[in-house]
C-alpha positions in Angstrom: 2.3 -18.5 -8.1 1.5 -14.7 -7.9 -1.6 -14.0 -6.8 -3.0 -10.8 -5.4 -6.0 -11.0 -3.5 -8.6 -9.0 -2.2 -11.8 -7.3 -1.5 -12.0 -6.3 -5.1 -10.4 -6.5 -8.4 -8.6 -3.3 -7.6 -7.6 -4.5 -4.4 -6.4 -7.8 -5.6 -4.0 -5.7 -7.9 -2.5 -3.6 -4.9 -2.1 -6.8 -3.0 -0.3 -8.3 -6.2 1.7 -5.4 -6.4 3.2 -5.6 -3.4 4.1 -9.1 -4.1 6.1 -8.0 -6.8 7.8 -5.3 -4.7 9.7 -7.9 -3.1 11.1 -9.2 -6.0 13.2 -8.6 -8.7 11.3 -6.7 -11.7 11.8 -7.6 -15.5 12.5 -4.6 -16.4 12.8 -0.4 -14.6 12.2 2.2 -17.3 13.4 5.7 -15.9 11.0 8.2 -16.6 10.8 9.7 -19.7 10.1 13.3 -18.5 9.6 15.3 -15.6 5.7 14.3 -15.4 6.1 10.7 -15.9 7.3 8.4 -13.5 9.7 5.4 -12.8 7.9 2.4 -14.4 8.4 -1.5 -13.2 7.5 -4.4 -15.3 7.5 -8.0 -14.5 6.8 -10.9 -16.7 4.2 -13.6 -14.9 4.9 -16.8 -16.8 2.0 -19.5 -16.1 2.3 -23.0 -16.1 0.7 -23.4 -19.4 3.2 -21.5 -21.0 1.1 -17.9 -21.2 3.2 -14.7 -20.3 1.3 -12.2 -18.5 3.3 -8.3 -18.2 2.2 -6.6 -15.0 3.4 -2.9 -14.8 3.5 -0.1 -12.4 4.9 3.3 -12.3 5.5 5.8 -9.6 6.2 9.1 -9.6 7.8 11.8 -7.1 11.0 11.8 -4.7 11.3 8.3 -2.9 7.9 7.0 -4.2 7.4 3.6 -4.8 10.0 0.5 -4.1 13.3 1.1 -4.2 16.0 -0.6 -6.7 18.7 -2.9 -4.6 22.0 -2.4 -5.1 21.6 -6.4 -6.6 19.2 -5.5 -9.4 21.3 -3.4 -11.6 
């Protein structure tokens, strides 16, 4: 089960973030202009049947995790 955990909420979110990163997202949006950034979504489904969207963009040359060649 994804779980981030840390020090703090906000901490707990970077650690479940990086989780993520390893795997495949749900879904890349390209940026929509030249001040937004790449944005990945992944859908968290829980064993009670509740779907959960985490999302996290990035923004600038070579920022944030990279697509694999296996995810397009």
């Amino acid at each position: 089960m994804p779980i981030g955990r840390g020090g703090s909420p906000d901490l707990a979110y970077s650690g479940l973030v990086q989780w993520l990163e390893a795997i495949r997202p749900t879904q890349i949006h390209e940026p929509a202009s030249e001040l937004s950034g790449t944005m990945w979504d992944w859908e968290l489904r829980w064993p009670e049947g509740h779907v959960t969207t985490v999302s996290r963009s990035w923004r600038g040359e070579g920022r944030g995790p990279q697509p694999r060649a296996d995810s397009e």
